[in-house]
SERO-4910 file (N, C-alpha, C, O; in steps of 0.05 Angstrom, whole numbers):
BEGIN
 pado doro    nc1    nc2    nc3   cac1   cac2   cac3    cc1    cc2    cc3    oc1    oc2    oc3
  Unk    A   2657   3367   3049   2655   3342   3063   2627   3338   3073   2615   3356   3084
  Unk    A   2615   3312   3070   2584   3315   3075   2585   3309   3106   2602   3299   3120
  Unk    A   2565   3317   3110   2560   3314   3150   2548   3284   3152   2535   3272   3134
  Unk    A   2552   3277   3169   2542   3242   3179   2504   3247   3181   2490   3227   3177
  Unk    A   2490   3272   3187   2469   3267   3188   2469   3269   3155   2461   3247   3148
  Unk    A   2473   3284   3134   2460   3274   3112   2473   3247   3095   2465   3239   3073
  Unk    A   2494   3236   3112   2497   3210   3104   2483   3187   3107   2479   3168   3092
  Unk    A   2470   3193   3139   2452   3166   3143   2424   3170   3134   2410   3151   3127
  Unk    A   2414   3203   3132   2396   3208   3115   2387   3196   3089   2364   3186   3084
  Unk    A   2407   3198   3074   2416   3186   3042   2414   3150   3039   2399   3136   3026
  Unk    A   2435   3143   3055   2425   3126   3070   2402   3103   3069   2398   3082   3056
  Unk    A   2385   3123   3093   2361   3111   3094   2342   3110   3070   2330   3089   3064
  Unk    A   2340   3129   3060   2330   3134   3034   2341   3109   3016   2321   3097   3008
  Unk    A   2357   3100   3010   2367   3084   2992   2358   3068   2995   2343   3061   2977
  Unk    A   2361   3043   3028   2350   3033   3040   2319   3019   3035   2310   2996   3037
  Unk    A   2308   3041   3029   2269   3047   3028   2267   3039   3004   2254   3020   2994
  Unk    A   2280   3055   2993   2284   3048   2958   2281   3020   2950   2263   3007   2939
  Unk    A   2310   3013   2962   2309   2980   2962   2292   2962   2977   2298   2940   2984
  Unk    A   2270   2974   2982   2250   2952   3000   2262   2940   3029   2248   2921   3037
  Unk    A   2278   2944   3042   2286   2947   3067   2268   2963   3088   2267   2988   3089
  Unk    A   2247   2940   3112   2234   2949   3126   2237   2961   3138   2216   2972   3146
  Unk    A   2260   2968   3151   2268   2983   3172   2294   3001   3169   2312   2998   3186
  Unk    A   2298   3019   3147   2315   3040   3130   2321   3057   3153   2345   3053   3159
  Unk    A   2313   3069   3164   2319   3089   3190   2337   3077   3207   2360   3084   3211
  Unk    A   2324   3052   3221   2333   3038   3246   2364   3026   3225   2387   3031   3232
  Unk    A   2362   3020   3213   2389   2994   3192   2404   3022   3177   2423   3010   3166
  Unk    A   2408   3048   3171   2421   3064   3168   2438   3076   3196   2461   3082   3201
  Unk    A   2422   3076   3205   2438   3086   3242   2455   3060   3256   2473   3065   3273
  Unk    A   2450   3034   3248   2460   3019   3254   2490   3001   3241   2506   2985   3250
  Unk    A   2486   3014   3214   2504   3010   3190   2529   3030   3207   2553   3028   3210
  Unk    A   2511   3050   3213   2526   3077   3209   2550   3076   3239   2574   3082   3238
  Unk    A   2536   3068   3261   2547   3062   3284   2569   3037   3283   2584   3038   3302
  Unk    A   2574   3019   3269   2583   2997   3259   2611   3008   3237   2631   2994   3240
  Unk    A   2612   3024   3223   2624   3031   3198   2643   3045   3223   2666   3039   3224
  Unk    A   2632   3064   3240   2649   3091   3250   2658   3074   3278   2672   3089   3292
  Unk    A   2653   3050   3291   2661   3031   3313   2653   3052   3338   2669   3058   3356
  Unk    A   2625   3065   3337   2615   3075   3363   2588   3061   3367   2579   3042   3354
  Unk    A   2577   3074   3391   2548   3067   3400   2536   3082   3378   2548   3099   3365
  Unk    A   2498   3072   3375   2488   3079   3369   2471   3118   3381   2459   3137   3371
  Unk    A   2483   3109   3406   2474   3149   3418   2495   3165   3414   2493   3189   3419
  Unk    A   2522   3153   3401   2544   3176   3396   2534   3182   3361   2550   3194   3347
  Unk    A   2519   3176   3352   2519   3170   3330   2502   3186   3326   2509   3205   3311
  Unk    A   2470   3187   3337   2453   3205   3345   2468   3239   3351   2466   3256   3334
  Unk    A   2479   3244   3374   2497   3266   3377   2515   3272   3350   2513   3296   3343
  Unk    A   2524   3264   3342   2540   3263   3313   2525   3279   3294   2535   3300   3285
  Unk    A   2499   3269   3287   2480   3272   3269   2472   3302   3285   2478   3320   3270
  Unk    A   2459   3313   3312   2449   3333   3317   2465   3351   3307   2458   3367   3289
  Unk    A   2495   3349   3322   2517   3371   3315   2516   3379   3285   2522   3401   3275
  Unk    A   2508   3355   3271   2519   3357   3236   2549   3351   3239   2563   3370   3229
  Unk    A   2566   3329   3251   2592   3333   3253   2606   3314   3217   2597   3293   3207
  Unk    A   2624   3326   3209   2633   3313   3184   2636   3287   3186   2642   3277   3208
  Unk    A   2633   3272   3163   2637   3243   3161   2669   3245   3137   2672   3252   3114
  Unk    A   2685   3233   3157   2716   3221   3141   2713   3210   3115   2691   3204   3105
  Unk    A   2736   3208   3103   2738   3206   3072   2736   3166   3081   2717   3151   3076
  Unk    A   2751   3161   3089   2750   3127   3108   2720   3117   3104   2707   3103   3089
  Unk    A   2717   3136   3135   2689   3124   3142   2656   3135   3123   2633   3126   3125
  Unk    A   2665   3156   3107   2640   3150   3085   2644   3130   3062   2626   3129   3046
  Unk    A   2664   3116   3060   2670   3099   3042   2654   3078   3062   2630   3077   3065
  Unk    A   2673   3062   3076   2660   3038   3079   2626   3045   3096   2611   3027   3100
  Unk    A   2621   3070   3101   2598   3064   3110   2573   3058   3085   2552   3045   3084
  Unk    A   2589   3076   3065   2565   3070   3037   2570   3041   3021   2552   3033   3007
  Unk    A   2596   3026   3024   2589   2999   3015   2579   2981   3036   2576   2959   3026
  Unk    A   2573   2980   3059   2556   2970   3075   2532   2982   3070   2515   2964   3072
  Unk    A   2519   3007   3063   2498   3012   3054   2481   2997   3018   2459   2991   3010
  Unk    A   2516   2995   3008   2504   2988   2979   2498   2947   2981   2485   2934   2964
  Unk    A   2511   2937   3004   2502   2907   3006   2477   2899   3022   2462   2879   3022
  Unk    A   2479   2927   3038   2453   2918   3053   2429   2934   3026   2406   2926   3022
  Unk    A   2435   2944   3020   2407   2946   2995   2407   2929   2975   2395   2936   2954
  Unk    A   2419   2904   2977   2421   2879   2959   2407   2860   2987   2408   2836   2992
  Unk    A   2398   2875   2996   2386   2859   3016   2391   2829   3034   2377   2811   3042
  Unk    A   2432   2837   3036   2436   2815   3048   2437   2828   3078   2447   2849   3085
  Unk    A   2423   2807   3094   2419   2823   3127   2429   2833   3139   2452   2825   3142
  Unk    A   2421   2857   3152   2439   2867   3171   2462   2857   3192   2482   2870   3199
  Unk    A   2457   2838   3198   2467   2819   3219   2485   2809   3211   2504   2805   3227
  Unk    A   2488   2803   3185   2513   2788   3171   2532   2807   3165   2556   2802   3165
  Unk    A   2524   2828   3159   2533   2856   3154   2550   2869   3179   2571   2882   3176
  Unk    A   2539   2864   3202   2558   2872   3224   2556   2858   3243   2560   2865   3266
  Unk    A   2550   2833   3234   2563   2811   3255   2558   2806   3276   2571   2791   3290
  Unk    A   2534   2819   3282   2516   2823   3320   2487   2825   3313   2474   2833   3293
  Unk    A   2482   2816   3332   2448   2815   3336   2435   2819   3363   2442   2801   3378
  Unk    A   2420   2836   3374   2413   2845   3399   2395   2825   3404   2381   2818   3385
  Unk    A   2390   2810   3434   2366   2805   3441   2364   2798   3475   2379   2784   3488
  Unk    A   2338   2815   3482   2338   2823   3504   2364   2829   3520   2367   2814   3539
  Unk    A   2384   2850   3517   2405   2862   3522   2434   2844   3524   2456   2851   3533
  Unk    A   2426   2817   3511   2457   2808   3499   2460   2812   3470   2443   2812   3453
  Unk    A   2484   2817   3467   2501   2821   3445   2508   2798   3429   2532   2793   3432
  Unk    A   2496   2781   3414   2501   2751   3400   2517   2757   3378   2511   2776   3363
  Unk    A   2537   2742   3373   2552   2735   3340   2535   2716   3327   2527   2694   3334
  Unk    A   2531   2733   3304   2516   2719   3280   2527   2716   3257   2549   2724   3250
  Unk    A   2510   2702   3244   2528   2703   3210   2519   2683   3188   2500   2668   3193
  Unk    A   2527   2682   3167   2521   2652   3148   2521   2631   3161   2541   2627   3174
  Unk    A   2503   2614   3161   2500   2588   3174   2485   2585   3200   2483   2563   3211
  Unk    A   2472   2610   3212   2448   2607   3228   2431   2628   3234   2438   2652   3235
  Unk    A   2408   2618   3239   2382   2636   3240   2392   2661   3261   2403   2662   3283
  Unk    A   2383   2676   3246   2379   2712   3260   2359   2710   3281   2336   2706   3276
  Unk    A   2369   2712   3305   2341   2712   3324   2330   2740   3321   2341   2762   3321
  Unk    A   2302   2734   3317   2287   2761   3318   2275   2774   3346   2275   2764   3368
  Unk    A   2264   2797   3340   2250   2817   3370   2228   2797   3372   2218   2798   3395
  Unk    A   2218   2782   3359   2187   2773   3373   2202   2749   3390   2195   2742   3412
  Unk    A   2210   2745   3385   2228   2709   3404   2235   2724   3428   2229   2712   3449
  Unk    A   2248   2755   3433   2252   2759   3459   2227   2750   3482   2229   2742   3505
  Unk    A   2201   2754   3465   2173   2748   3490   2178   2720   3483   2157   2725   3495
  Unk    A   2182   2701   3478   2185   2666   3477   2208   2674   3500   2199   2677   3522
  Unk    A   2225   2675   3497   2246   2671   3519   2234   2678   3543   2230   2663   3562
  Unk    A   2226   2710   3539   2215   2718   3572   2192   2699   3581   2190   2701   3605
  Unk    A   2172   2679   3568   2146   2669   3574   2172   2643   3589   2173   2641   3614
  Unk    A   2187   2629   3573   2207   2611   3596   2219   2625   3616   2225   2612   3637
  Unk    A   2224   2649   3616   2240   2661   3645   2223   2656   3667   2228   2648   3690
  Unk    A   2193   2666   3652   2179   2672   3680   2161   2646   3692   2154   2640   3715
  Unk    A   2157   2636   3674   2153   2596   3680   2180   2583   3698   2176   2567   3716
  Unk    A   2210   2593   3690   2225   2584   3713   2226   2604   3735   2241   2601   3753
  Unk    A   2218   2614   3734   2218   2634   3756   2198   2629   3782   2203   2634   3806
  Unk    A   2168   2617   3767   2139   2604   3782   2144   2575   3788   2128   2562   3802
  Unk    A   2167   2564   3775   2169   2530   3787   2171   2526   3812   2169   2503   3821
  Unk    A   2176   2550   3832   2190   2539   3856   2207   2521   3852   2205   2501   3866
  Unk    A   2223   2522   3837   2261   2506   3846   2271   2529   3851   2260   2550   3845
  Unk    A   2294   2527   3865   2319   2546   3871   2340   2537   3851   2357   2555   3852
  Unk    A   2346   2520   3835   2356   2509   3810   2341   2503   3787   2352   2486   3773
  Unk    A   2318   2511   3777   2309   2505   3759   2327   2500   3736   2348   2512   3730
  Unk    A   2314   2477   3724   2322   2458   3700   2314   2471   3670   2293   2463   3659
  Unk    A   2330   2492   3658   2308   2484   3635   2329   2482   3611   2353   2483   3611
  Unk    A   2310   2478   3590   2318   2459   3567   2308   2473   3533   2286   2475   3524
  Unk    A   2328   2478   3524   2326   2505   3492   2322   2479   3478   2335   2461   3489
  Unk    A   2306   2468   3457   2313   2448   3431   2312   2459   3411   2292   2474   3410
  Unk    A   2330   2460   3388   2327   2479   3369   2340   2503   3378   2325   2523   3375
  Unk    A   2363   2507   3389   2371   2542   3401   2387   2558   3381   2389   2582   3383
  Unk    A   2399   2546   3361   2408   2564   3333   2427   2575   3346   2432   2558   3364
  Unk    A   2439   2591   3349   2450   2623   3361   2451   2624   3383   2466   2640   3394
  Unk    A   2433   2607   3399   2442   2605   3431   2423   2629   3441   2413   2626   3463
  Unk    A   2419   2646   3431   2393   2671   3439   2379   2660   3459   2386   2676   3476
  Unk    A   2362   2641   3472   2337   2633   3483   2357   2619   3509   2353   2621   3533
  Unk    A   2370   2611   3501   2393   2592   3527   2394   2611   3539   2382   2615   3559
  Unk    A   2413   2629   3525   2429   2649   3535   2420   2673   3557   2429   2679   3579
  Unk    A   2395   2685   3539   2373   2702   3557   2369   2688   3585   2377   2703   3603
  Unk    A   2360   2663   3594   2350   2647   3615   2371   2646   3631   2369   2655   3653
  Unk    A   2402   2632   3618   2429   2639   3638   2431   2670   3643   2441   2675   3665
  Unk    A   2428   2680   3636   2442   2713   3640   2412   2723   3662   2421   2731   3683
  Unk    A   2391   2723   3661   2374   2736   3672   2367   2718   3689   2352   2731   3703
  Unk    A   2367   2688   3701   2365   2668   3718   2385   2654   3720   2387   2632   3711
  Unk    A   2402   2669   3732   2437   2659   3737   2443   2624   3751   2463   2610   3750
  Unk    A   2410   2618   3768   2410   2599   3786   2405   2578   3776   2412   2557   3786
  Unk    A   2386   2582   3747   2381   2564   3733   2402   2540   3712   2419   2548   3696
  Unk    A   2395   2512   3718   2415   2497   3698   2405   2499   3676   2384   2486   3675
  Unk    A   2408   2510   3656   2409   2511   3631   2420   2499   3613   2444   2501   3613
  Unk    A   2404   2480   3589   2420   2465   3572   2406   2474   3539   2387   2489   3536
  Unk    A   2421   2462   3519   2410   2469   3493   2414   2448   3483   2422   2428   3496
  Unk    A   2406   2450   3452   2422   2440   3430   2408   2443   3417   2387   2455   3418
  Unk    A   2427   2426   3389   2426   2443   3368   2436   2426   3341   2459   2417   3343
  Unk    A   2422   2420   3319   2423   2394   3304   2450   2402   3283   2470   2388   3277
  Unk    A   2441   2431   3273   2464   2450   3251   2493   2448   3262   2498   2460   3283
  Unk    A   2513   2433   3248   2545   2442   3259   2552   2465   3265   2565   2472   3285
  Unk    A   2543   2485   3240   2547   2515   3237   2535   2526   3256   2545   2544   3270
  Unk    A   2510   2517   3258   2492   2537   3277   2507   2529   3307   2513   2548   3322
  Unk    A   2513   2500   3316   2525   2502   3351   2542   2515   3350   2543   2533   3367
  Unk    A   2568   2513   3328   2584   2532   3330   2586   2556   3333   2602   2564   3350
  Unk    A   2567   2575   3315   2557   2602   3338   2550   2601   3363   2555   2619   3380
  Unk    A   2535   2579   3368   2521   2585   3396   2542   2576   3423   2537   2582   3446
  Unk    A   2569   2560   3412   2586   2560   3432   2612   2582   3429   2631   2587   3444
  Unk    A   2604   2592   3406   2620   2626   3410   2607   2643   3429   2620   2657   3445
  Unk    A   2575   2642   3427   2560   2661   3439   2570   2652   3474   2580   2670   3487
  Unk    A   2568   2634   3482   2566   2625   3502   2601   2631   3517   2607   2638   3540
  Unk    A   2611   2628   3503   2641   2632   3515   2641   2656   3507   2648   2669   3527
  Unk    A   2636   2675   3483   2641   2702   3499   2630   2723   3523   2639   2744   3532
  Unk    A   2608   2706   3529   2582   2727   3545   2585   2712   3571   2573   2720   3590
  Unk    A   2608   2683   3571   2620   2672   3608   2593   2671   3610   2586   2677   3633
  Unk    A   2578   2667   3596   2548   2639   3608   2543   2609   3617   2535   2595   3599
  Unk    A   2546   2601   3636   2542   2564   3639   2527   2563   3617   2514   2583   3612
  Unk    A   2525   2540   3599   2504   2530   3582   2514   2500   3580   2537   2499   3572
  Unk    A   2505   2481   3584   2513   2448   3573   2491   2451   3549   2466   2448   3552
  Unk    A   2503   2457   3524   2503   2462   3501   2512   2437   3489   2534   2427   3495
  Unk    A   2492   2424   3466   2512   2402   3458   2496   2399   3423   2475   2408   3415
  Unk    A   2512   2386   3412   2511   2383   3383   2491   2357   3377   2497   2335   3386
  Unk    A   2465   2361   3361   2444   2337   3357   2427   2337   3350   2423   2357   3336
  Unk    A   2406   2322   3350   2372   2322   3335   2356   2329   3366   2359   2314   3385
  Unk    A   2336   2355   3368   2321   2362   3386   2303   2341   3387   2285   2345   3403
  Unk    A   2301   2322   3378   2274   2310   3384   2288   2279   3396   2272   2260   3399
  Unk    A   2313   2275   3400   2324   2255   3421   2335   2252   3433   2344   2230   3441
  Unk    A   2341   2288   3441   2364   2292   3458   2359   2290   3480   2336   2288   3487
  Unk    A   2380   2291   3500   2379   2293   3522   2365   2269   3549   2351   2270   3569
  Unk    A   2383   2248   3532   2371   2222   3549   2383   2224   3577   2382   2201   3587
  Unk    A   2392   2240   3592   2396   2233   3614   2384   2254   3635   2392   2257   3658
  Unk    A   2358   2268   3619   2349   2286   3636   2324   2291   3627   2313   2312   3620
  Unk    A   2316   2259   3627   2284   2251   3622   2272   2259   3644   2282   2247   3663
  Unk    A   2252   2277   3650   2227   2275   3668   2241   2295   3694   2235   2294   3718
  Unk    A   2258   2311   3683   2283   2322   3702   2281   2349   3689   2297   2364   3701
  Unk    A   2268   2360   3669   2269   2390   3667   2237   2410   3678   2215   2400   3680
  Unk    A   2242   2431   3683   2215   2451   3694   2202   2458   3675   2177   2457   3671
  Unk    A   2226   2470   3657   2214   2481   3627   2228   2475   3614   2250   2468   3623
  Unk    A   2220   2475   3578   2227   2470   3564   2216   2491   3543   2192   2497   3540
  Unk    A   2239   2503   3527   2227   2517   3511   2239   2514   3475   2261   2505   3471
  Unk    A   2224   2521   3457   2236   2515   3434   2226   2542   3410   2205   2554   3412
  Unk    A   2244   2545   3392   2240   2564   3372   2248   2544   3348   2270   2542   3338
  Unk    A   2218   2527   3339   2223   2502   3316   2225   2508   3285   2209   2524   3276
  Unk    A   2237   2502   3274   2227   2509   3249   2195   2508   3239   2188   2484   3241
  Unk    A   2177   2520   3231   2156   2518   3232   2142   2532   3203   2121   2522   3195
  Unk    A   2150   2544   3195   2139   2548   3163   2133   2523   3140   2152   2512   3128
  Unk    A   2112   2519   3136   2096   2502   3124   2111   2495   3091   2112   2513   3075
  Unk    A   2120   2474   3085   2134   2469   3069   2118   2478   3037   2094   2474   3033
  Unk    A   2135   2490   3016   2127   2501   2997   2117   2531   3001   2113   2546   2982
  Unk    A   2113   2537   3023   2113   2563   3027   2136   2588   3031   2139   2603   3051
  Unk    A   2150   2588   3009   2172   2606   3011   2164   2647   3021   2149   2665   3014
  Unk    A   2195   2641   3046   2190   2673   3051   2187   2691   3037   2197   2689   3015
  Unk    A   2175   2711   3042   2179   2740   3022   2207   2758   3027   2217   2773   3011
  Unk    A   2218   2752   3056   2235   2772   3049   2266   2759   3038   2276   2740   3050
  Unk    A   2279   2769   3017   2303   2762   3022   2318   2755   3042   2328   2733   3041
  Unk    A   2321   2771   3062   2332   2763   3074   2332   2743   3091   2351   2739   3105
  Unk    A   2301   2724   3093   2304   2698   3099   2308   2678   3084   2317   2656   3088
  Unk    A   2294   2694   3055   2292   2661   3037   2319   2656   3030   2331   2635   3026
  Unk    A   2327   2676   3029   2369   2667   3007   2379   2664   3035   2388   2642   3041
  Unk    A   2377   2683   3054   2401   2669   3080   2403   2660   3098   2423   2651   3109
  Unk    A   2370   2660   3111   2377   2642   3135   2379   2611   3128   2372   2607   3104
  Unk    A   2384   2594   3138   2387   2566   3137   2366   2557   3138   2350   2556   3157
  Unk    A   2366   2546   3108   2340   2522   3106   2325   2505   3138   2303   2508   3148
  Unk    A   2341   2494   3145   2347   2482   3165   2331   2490   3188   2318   2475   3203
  Unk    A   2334   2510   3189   2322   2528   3215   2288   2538   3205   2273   2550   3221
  Unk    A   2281   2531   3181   2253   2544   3170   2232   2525   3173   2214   2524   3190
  Unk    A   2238   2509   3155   2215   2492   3150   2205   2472   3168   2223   2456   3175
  Unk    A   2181   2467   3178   2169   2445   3190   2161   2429   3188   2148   2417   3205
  Unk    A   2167   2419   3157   2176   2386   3149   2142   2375   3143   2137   2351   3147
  Unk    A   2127   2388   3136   2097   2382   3135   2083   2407   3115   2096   2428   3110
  Unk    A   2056   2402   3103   2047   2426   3086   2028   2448   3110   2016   2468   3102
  Unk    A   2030   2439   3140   2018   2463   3160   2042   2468   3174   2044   2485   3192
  Unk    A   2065   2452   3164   2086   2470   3187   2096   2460   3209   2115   2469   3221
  Unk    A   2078   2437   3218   2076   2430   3248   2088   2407   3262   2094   2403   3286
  Unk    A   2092   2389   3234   2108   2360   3243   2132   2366   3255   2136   2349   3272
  Unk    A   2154   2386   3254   2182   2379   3267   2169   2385   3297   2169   2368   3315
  Unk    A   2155   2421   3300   2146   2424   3326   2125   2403   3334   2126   2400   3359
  Unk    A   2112   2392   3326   2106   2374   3345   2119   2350   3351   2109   2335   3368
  Unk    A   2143   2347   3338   2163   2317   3352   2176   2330   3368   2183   2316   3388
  Unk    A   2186   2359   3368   2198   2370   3389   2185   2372   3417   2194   2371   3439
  Unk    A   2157   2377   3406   2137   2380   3435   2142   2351   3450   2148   2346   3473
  Unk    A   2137   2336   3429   2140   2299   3450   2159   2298   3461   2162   2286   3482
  Unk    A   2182   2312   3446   2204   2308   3466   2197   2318   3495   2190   2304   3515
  Unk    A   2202   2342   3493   2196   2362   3516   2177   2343   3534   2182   2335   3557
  Unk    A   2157   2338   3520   2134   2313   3548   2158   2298   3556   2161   2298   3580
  Unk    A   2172   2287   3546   2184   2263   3558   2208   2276   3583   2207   2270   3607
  Unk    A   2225   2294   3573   2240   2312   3583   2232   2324   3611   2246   2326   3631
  Unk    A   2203   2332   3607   2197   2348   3633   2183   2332   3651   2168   2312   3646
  Unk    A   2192   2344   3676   2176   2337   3702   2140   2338   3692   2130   2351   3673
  Unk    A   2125   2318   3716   2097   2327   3712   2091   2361   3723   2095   2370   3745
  Unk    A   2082   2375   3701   2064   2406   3714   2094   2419   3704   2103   2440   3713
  Unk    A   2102   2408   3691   2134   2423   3677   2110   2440   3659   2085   2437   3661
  Unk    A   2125   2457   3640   2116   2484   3625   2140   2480   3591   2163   2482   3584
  Unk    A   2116   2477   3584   2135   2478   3549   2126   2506   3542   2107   2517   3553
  Unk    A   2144   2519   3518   2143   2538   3508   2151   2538   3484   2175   2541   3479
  Unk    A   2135   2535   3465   2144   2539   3434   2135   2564   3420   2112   2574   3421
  Unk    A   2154   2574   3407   2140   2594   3383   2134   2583   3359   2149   2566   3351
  Unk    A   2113   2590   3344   2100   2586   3321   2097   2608   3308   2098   2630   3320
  Unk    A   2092   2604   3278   2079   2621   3260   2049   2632   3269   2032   2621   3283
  Unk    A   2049   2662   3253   2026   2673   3268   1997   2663   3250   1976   2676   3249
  Unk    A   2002   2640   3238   1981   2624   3226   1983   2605   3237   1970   2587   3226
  Unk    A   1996   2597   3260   1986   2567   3275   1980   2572   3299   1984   2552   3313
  Unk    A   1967   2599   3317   1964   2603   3344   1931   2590   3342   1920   2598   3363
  Unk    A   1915   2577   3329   1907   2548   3335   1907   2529   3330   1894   2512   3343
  Unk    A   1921   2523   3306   1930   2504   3295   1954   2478   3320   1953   2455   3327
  Unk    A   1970   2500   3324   1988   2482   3347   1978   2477   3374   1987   2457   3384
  Unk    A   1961   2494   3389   1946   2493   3403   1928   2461   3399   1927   2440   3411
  Unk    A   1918   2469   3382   1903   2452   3378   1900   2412   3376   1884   2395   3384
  Unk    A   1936   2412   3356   1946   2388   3352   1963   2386   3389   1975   2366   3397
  Unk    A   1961   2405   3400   1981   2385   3427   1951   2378   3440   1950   2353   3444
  Unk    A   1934   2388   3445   1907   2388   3459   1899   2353   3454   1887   2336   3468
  Unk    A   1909   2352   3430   1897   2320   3422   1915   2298   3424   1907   2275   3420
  Unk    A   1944   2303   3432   1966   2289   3443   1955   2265   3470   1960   2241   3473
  Unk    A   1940   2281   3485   1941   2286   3510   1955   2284   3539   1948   2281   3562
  Unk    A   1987   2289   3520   2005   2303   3531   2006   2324   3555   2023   2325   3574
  Unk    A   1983   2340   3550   1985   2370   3566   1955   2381   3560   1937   2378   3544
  Unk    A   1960   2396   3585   1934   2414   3594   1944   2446   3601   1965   2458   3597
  Unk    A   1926   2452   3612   1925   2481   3612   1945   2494   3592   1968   2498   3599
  Unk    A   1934   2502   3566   1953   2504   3538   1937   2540   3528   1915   2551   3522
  Unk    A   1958   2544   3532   1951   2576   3527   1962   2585   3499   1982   2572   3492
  Unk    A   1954   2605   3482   1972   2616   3466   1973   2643   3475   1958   2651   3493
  Unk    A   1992   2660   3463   2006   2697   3474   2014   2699   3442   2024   2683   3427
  Unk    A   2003   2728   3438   2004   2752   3421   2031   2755   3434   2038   2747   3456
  Unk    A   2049   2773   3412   2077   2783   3415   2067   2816   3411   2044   2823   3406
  Unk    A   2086   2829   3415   2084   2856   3419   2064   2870   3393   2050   2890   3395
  Unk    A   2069   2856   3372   2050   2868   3351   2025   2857   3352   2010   2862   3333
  Unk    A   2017   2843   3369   1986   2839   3372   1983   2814   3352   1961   2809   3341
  Unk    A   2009   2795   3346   2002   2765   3332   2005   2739   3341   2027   2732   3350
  Unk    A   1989   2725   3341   1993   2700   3356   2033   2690   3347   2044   2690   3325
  Unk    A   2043   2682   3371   2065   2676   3371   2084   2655   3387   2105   2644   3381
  Unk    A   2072   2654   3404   2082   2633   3431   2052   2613   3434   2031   2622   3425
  Unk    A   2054   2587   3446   2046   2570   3456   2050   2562   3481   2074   2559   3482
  Unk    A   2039   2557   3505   2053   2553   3527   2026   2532   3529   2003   2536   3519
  Unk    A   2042   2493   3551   2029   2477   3554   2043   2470   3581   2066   2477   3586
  Unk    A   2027   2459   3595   2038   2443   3626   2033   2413   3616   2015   2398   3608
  Unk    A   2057   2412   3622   2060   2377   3623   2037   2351   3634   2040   2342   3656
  Unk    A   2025   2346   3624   2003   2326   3643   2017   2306   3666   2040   2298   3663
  Unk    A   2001   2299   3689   2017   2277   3715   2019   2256   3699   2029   2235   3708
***
């Protein structure tokens, strides 16, 4: 009977094989998923060398043989971590990734500096509910609203929201005209736009075949037209000295910078590097 460490071993290896960036981390995570434990019982598992079941090496190696067809992890087991909530994911909306957790935290800490004791803020484009969700859970005081244009995609994001007992006024629509009754009435506003420059298809599988068109492209050949109708929104949306927050592609940290600068919409317009040292976020204050 083979032991679970040379299963996820094998595994990972396969993984690599198949051009899967992260074979180590997505074998331990297959592997934790297949056997319905945490990832540190799984770790202990592997030290001991404890056997892997006739069961659970089956289905753990055909979750190994689809995820080396390179359909995502996420769809594969149905969860996606970010900043310590647990989100349902799946066909029909964007995978929030680790670099969006610093977009979320750059809105926490902008509602956090508004001085309200209710701060207002406002997700456009929230997919999965990830960016809402983080702001309700870690600024409990905060009114929090979203939306979200994809049927499929609100539909996750009002699963996410009713399982994790988060307030969210979450609602189904086009980010760039929502929210007519809370014109000039939010602190922040933050957005994760579609922003990849049209005709520029992803490299990895796992975005170009599955995430949702929908959620990629920015409707222009730099990328920038949806996020910048989203940005006008947001001007209209926020209070004066309110705080937008968009993420971009790490080929537009001056490009977008640049096109709000000429709006003149907003001032003091910063861009932030994400943990790997790439332009990623945009942050603008609303002009009086």
């Amino acid at each position: 009977m083979s032991t679970l460490y040379d299963a996820v071993r094998t595994a990972a290896a396969t993984l690599a094989a198949a051009g899967v960036a992260s074979p180590d981390a997505d074998a331990l995570e297959l592997a934790s998923f297949a056997l319905g434990v945490e990832p540190a019982a799984i770790r202990r598992a592997m030290v001991l060398r404890d056997p892997l079941a006739a069961g659970a090496a089956q289905r753990f190696g055909e979750l190994v043989g689809e995820r080396a067809l390179r359909i995502p992890l996420q769809h594969l087991t149905g969860r996606a971590y970010f900043r310590g909530l647990t989100l349902a994911v799946g066909p029909g909306v964007f995978i929030p990734r680790p670099e969006t957790e610093m977009v979320a935290g750059l809105a926490i800490d902008a509602a956090r500096a508004c001085g309200a004791t209710e701060p207002v803020v406002v997700d456009l484009c929230t997919g999965s509910g990830a960016i809402a969700l983080a702001v309700a859970d870690e600024l409990p005081a905060a009114q929090v609203y979203a939306v979200e244009k994809s049927e499929f995609a609100h539909a996750w994001a009002a699963r996410n929201a009713a399982a994790l007992g988060l307030a969210l006024d979450l609602r189904l629509g086009d980010a760039t005209t929502a929210f007519g009754d809370l014109l000039g009435a939010a602190d922040v506003v933050v957005s994760n736009p579609p922003y990849i420059p049209l005709g520029q298809v992803p490299i990895d599988p796992e975005v170009a075949d599955h995430d949702p068109q929908i959620a990629l492209y920015g409707g222009s050949a730099d990328g920038l037209a949806i996020p910048l109708a989203v940005a006008a929104r947001g001007a209209l949306l926020l209070k004066p000295g309110g705080v937008l927050v968009m993420e971009h592609a790490d080929a537009q940290g001056e490009s977008l910078p640049r096109a709000l600068a000429a709006t003149g919409s907003w001032h003091e317009i910063a861009d932030h590097l994400d943990l790997a040292g790439r332009p990623r976020a945009t942050t603008a204050r609303r002009a009086d």
